[in-house]
C-alpha positions in Angstrom: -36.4 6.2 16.3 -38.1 4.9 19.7 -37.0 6.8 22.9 -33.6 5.4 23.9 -32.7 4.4 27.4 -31.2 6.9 29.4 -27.4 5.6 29.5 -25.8 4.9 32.9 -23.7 7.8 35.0 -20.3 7.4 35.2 -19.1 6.2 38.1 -16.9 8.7 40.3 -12.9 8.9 39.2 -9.7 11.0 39.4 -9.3 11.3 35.3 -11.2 13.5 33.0 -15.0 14.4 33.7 -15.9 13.5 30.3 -15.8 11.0 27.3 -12.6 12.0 25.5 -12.5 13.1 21.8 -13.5 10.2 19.2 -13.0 10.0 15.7 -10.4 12.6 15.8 -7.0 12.3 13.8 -5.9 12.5 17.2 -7.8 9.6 18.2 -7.3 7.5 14.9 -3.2 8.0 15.5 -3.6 6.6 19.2 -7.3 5.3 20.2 -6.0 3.4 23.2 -6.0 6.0 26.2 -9.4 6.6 24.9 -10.8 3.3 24.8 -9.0 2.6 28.5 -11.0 6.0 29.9 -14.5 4.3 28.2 -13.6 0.5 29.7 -13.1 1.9 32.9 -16.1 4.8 33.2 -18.7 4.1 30.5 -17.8 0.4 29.2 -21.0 0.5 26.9 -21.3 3.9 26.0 -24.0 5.8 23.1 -22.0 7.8 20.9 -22.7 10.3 17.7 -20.5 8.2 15.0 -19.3 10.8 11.9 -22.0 9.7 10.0 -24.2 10.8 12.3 -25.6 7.6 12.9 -26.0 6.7 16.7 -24.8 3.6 18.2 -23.7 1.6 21.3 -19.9 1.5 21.7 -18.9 -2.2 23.6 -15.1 -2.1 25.2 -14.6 -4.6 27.9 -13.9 -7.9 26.9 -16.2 -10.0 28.5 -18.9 -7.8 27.2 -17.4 -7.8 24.1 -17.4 -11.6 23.7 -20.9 -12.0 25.1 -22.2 -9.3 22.2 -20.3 -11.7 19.4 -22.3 -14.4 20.1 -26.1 -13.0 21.2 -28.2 -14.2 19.0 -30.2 -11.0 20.2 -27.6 -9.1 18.4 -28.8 -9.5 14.4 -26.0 -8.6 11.6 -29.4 -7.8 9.3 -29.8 -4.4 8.7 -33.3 -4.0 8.4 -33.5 -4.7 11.8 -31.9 -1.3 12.6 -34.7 1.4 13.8 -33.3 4.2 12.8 -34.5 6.2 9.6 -33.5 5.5 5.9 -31.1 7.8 5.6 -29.3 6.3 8.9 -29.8 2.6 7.4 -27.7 3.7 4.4 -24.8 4.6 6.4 -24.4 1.7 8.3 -22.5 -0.7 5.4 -19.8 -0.9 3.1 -21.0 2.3 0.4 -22.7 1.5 -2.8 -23.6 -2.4 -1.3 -27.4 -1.6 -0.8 -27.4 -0.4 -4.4 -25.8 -3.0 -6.1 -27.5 -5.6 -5.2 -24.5 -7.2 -2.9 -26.2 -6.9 0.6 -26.6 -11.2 1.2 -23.3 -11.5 2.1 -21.7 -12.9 5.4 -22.0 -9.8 7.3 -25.0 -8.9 6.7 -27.2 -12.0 7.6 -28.2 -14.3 10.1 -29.2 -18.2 10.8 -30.0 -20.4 8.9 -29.4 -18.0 5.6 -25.7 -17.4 7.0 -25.2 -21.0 8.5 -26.2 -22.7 4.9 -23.9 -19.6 2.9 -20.8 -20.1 5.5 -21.0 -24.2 4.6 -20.8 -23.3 0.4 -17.7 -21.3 1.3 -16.0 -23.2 4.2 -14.4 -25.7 2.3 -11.7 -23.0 0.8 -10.4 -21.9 4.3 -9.8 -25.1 6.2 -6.2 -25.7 7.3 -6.0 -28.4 4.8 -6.9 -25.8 1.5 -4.8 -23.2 3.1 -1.7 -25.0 3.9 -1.8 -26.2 -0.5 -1.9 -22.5 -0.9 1.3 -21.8 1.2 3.5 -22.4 -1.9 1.7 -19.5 -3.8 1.5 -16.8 -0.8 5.2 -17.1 -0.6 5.9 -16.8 -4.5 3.4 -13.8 -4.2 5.3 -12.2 -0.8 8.6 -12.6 -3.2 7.9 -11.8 -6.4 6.7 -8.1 -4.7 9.8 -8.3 -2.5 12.0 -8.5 -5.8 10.2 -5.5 -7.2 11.9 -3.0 -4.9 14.8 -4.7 -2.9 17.1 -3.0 -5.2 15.6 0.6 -4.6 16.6 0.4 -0.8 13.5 2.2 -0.2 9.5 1.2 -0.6 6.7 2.3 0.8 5.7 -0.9 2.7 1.7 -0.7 2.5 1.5 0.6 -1.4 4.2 -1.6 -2.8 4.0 -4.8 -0.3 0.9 -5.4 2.1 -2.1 -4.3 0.1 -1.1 -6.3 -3.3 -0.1 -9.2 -1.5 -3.8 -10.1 -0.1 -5.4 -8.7 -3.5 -3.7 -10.9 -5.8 -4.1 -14.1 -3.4 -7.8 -13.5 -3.1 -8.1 -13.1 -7.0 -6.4 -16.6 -6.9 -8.6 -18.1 -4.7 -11.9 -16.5 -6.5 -10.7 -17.4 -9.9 -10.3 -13.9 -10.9 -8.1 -14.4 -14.5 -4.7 -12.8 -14.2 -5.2 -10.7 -16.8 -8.3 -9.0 -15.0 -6.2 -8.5 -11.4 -5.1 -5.1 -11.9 -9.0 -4.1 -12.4 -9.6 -5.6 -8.5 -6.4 -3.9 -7.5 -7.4 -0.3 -8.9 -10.9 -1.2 -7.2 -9.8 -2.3 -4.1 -7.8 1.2 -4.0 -10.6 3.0 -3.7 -12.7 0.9 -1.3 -9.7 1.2 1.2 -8.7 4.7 0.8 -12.6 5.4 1.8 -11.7 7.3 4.5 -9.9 10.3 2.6 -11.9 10.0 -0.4 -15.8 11.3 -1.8 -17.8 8.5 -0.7 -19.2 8.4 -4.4 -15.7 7.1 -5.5 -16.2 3.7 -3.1 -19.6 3.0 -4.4 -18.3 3.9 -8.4 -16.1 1.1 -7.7 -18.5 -1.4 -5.9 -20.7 -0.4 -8.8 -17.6 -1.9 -11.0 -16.7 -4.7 -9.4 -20.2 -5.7 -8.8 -20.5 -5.7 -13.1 -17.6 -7.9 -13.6 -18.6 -10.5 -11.0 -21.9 -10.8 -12.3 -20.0 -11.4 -15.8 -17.6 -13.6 -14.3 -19.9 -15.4 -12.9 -21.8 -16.4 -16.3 -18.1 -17.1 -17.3 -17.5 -20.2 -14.6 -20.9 -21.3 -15.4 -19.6 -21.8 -19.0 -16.3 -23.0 -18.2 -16.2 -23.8 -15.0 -12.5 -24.4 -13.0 -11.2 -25.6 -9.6 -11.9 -21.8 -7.7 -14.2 -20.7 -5.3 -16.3 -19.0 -8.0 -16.9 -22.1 -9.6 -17.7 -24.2 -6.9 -20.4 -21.6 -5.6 -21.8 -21.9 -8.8 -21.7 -26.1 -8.5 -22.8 -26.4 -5.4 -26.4 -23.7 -6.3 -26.5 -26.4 -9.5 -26.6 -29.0 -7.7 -29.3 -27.9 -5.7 -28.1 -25.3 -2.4 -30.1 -22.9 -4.3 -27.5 -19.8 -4.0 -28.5 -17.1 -6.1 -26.6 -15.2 -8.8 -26.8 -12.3 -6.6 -25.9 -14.1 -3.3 -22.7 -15.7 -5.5 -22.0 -12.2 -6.3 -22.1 -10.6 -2.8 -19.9 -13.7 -1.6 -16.7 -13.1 -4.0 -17.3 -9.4 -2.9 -17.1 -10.0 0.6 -14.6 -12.3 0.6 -13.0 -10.1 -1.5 -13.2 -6.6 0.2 -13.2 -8.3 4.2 -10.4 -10.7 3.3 -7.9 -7.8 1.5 -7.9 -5.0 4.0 -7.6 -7.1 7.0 -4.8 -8.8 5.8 -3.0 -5.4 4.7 -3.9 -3.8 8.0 -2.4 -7.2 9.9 1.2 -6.8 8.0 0.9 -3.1 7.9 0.5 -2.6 11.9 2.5 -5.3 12.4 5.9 -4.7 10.6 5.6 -0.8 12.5 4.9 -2.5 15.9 8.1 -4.6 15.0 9.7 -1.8 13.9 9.1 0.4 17.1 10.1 -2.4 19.4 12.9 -3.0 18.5 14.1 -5.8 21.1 11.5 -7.8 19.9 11.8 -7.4 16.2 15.9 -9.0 17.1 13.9 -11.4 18.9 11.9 -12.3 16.2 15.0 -12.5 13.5 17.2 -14.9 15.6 14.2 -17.0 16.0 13.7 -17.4 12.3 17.5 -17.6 11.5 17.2 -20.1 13.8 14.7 -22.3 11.6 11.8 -21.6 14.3 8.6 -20.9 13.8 7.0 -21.2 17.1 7.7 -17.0 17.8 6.3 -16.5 14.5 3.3 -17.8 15.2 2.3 -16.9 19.0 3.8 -13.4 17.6 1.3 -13.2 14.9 -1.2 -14.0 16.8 0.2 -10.8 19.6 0.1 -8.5 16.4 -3.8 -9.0 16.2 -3.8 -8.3 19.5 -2.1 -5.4 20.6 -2.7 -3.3 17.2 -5.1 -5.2 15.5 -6.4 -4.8 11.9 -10.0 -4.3 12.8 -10.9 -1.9 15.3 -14.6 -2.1 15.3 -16.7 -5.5 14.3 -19.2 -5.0 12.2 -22.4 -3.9 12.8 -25.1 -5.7 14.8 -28.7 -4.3 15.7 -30.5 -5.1 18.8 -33.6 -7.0 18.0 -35.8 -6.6 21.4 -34.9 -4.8 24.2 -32.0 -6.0 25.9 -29.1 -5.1 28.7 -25.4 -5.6 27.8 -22.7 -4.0 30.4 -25.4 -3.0 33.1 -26.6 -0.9 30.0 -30.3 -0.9 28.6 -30.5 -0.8 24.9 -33.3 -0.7 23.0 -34.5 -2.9 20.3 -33.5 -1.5 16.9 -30.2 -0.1 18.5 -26.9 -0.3 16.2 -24.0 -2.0 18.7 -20.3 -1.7 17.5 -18.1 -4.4 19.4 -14.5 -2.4 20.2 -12.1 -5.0 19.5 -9.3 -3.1 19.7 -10.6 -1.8 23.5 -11.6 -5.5 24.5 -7.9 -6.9 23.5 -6.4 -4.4 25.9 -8.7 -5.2 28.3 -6.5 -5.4 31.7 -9.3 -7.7 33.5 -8.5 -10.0 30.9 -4.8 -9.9 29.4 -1.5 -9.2 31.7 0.2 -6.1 30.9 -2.3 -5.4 27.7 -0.3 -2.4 26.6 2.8 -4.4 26.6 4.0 -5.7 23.5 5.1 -9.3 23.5 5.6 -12.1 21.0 5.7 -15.0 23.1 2.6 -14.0 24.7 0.8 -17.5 25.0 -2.8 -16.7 27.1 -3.6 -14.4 24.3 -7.4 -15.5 23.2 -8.2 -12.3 21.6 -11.2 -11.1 19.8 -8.7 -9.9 16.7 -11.1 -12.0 14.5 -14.9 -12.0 16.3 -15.9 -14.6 18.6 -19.1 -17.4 17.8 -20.7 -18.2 14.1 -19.4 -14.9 12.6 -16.0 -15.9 13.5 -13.7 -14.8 10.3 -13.9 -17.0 7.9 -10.5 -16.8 6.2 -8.9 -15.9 9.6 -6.6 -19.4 8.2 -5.5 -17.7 5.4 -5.0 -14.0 6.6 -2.3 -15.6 9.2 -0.5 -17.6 6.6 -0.1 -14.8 4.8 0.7 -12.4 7.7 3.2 -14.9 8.6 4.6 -15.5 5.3 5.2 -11.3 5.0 6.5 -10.8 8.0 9.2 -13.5 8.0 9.8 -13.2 4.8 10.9 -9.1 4.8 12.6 -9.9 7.9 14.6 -12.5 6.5 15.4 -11.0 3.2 15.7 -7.2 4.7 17.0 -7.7 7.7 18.0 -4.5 8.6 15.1 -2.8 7.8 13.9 0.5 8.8 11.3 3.7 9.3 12.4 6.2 6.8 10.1 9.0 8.2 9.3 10.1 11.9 6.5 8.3 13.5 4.6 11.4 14.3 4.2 12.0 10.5 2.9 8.9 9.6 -1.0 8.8 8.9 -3.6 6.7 9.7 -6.8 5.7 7.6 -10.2 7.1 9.2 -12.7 5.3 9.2 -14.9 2.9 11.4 -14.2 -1.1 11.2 -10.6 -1.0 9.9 -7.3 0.1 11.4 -4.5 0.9 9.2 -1.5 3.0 8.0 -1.9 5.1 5.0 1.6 4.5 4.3 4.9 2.5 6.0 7.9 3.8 4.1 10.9 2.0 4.9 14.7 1.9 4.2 17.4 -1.2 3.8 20.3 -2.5 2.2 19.7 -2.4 -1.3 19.6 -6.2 -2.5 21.4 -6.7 -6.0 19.9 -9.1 -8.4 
């Protein structure tokens, strides 16, 4: 790797002399007083990640939004100078090798411009809104498979099926074969505490049905995403078998965990403030939905379900933050920092649902903006009102201090949210 540039001094302060511990449990529980020490003294910091791998921590938010959107800034890997064993550590594990790197996140203009258009068309506000009907049969059918326990564990049994099975939906993934992308999807999110080899097994998996599934629409094509990726390289787009591949895997593995991250974070953040979760219940007894909405939108905010965006590589020389970085240099965009950011939002640490200046980073900023950021709130919103309404006097069942959260890099999650209610008879 080329010499890096010396990073900037800290400038002088009253708190601790240096960076505080990242990456820690401690720090995956609580990364806030961390990222508001880093904002403050070393805003665009160089850091040793746990892979190893070396990269440019962003935290303000106007630095934060100015890295989104810098063309400078590639999402292609290759562009990364560090060695090979550093470029394999820098993606989702077991993409490289099955052939499922031409996705979203991992290219740039015009590739990702004329790839973004085939798949647009299924997250417009028009597609999702048709797709309301099924979200909500989805958020109840689970509901009515533990309301009469008066106990469930809220992420195993409620958050990370719900997105799973609405994906599969929108992909064209037969009924039948859900289970299989559930079991997958297991794997790929429990990453964190789990042999690395285990996420790439199931990439490995998933990346053999898809390519079968594929053939399948091509044969009998339907009215899914799959399908119309395949009609649209037919009729000339010229989207590759492997690029149709990586697509329903991205949209498959970005558009899950975010979603069971957002209902996840947000039912314990509703949970622990409890003046605004009463808030939010008269509201919807009420028949509003306005509270719902700007509270959502809050959630993503103040406890977001991605921490980090995903990767980006500097491809010339370039200063962001008053730092120099050099080309070749992996950057990580803090989103969680950035959307406490007090230069930017009032009061970021409070919690509050009717927060309406709230343009936060939750979901990237310029042309890598989240694609199915439409469909993640519907269903956020359809969760959260929905347990709310049907379970209104929902609880923790174990002591905040015991709960665990997921390590890793780009996500932020709970391992688990058990809750007790009211048992609901049939």
């Amino acid at each position: 790797m080329p010499d890096q540039p010396a990073a900037a001094p800290a400038p002088a302060h009253d708190g601790p002399d240096e960076v505080p511990a990242l990456f820690t449990w401690e720090f995956a529980t609580d990364p806030y007083p961390a990222y508001a020490w880093l904002r403050e003294h070393a805003p665009v910091h160089r850091t040793a990640l746990p892979s190893g791998v070396e990269a440019w921590l962003v935290t303000r938010y106007g630095d934060a939004r100015q890295a989104l959107a810098d063309p400078r800034l590639s999402k292609n890997p290759t562009h990364h100078a560090g060695p090979a064993h550093a470029k394999g550590k820098t993606g989702i594990p077991g993409e490289r090798k099955a052939e499922l790197m031409t996705h979203l996140l991992n290219i740039d203009p015009p590739d990702h411009t004329r790839l973004r258009r085939l798949v647009s068309k299924a997250f417009t506000p028009r597609t999702v809104a048709e797709f309301a009907p099924r979200v909500q049969e989805l958020t109840d059918r689970l509901i009515d498979g533990f309301a009469a326990d008066g106990e469930a564990d809220l992420i195993h049994d409620f958050a990370f099926p719900l997105p799973i099975y609405a994906i599969c939906d929108l992909l064209g993934v037969p009924r039948e074969d859900q289970d299989d992308f559930r079991d997958w999807a297991g794997m790929m999110i429990r990453h964190g505490g789990g042999p690395r080899g285990g996420v790439a097994r199931s990439v490995k998996k998933m990346r053999g049905y898809l390519a079968e599934l594929i053939h399948r629409k091509r044969e009998n094509p339907g009215e899914d995403l799959i399908s119309g990726l395949i009609r649209s390289s037919d009729h000339g787009e010229h989207l590759t078998e492997n690029e149709a591949a990586a697509m329903a895997f991205i949209l498959l593995f970005a558009g899950f965990e975010t979603t069971v991250n957002l209902i996840g974070n947000g039912m314990y953040a509703l949970l622990r403030h409890p003046e605004q979760r009463a808030r939010l219940q008269r509201s919807l007894d009420a028949g509003e939905t306005g509270l719902l909405a700007t509270g959502v939108e809050e959630l993503l905010r103040y406890d977001g379900p991605v921490e980090m965006a995903t990767w980006r590589y500097a491809t010339e020389p370039l200063t962001l933050g008053g730092q120099g970085i050099a080309a070749g240099d992996p950057v990580l965009v803090v989103l969680a920092a950035a959307d406490r950011d007090p230069e930017r939002f009032a009061d970021p640490d409070t919690f509050d649902l009717a927060r309406r200046d709230n343009q936060h980073l939750g979901y990237g900023h310029g042309i890598h903006y989240c694609l199915g950021a439409p469909l993640a709130r519907l269903e956020g919103q359809a969760a959260l009102a929905t347990l709310l309404t049907r379970l209104p006097d929902v609880r923790l069942a174990q002591d905040p201090a015991d709960l665990r959260w997921r390590g890793g890099l780009i996500m932020r999650g709970l391992r688990t949210l058990p809750v007790q209610f009211t048992p609901l008879s049939g």
